[in-house]
C-alpha positions in Angstrom: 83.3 86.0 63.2 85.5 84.0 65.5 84.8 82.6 68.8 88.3 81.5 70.6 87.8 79.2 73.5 89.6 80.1 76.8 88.9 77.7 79.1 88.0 77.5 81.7 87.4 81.0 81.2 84.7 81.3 78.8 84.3 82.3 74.7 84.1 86.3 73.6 81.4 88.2 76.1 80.4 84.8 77.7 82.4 84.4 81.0 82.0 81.8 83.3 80.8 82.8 86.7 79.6 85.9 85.6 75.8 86.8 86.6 72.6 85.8 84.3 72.0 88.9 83.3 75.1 90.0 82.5 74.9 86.3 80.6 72.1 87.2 78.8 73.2 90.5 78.0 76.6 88.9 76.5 74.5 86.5 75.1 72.4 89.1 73.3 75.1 90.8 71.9 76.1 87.6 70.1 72.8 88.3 68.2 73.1 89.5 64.3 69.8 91.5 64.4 70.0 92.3 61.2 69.0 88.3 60.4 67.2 87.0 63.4 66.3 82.7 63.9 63.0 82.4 65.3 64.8 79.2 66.8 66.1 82.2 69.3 65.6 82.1 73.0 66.7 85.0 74.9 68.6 83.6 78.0 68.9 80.1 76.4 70.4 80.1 73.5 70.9 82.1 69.9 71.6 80.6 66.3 73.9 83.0 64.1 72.9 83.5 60.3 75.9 80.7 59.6 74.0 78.5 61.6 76.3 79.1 64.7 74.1 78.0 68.1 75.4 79.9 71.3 73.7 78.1 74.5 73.9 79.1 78.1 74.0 77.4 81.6 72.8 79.4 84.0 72.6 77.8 87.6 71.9 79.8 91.1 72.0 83.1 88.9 75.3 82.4 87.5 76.6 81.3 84.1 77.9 77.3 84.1 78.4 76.4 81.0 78.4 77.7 77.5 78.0 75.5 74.2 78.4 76.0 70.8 77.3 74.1 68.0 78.5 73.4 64.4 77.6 76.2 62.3 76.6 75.4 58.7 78.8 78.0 56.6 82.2 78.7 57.2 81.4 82.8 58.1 81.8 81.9 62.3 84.4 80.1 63.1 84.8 78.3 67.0 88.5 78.0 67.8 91.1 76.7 70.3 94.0 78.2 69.6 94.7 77.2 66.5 92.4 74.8 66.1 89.3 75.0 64.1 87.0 73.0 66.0 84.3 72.2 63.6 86.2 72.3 60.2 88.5 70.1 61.0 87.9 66.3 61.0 86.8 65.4 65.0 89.9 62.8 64.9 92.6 65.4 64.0 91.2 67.7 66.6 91.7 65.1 69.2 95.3 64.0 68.3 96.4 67.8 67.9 94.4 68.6 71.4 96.1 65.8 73.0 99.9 67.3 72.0 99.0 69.6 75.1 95.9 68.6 76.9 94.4 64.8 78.3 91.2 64.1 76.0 89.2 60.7 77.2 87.1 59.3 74.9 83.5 59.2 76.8 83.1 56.0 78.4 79.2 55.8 77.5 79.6 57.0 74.1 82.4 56.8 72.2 82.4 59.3 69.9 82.1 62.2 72.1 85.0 63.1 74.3 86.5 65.2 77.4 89.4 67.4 77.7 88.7 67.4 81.9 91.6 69.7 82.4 90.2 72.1 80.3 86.5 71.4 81.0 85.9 71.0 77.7 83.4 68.1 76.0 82.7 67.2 72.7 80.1 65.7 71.2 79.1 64.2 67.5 76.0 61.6 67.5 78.2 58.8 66.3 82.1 58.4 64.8 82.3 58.2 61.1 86.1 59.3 61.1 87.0 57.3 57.6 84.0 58.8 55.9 84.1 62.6 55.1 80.4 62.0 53.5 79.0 61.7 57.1 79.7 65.1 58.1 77.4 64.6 61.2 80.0 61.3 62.1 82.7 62.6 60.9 83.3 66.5 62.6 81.8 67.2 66.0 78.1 69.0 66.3 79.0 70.5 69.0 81.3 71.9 72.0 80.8 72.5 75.4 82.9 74.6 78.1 82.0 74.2 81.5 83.1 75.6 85.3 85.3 73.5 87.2 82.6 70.9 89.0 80.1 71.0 86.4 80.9 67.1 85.7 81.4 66.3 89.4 79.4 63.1 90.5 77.7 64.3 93.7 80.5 62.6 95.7 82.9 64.8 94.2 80.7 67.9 94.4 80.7 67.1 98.1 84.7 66.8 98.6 84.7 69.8 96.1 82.5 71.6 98.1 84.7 70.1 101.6 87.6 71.4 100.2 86.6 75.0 98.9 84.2 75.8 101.8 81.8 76.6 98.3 
């Protein structure tokens, strides 16, 4: 199955904003119950039989964030546009992403990164990008796709919140 990224939209069912139950629902539906992880939690997050993980955000009854993490076997693919996010190696998906988007490398870690004009983070638990080998290093483990403010310091959540009367 594939799951194309829309930022800052959401990814299939999942759509940002929308309520926690209609989250958990979409969530749910993600589900193959014919092959069920016990490391499933309903409302949290769901692993697919590929080894897929689908995790929600939900914050004052609304869904934040939604992230997905590197399946094991090639049967679920996570895409943006035409990018396979977790086959390809992490540095090719950065310099294709950055043809059309700003990606920052994470000042605090430097092999995750940002695209903050697509709310989009991701993350590996260190750079191995000469050595295939180290898949863990060398792809990223997982992808995150927020709502616009869900990286906001709290100064910026304030002139956010100034500015939109949220």
């Amino acid at each position: 199955m594939d799951f194309e990224l829309v930022p800052p939209r959401g990814v299939g069912p999942l759509q940002i904003g929308m309520s926690r139950e209609a989250a958990d629902a979409a969530l749910d539906s993600l589900r193959d119950h014919s092959a069920l992880s016990e490391s499933d939690r309903p409302g949290q997050h769901i692993f697919r039989p590929s080894g897929l993980m689908v995790s929600v955000d939900c914050m004052r009854g609304a869904l934040q964030a939604i992230e997905l993490g590197r399946p094991s076997t090639p049967t679920d693919r996570v895409m943006l546009r035409d990018l396979d996010l977790f086959t390809l190696p992490a540095r090719e998906v950065i310099g294709r992403m950055r043809e059309y988007a700003v990606v920052d490398p994470d000042p605090d870690d430097p092999a995750s990164f940002s695209a903050p004009d697509l709310l989009l983070g991701f993350w590996r638990p260190f750079a191995a990008d000469d050595e295939p080998e180290e898949e863990q290093g060398y792809y990223f483990s997982s992808v995150l796709l927020a709502k616009p403010g869900y990286y906001d310091t709290p100064a910026e959540a304030a002139e956010r919140s100034r500015r939109t009367g949220d």
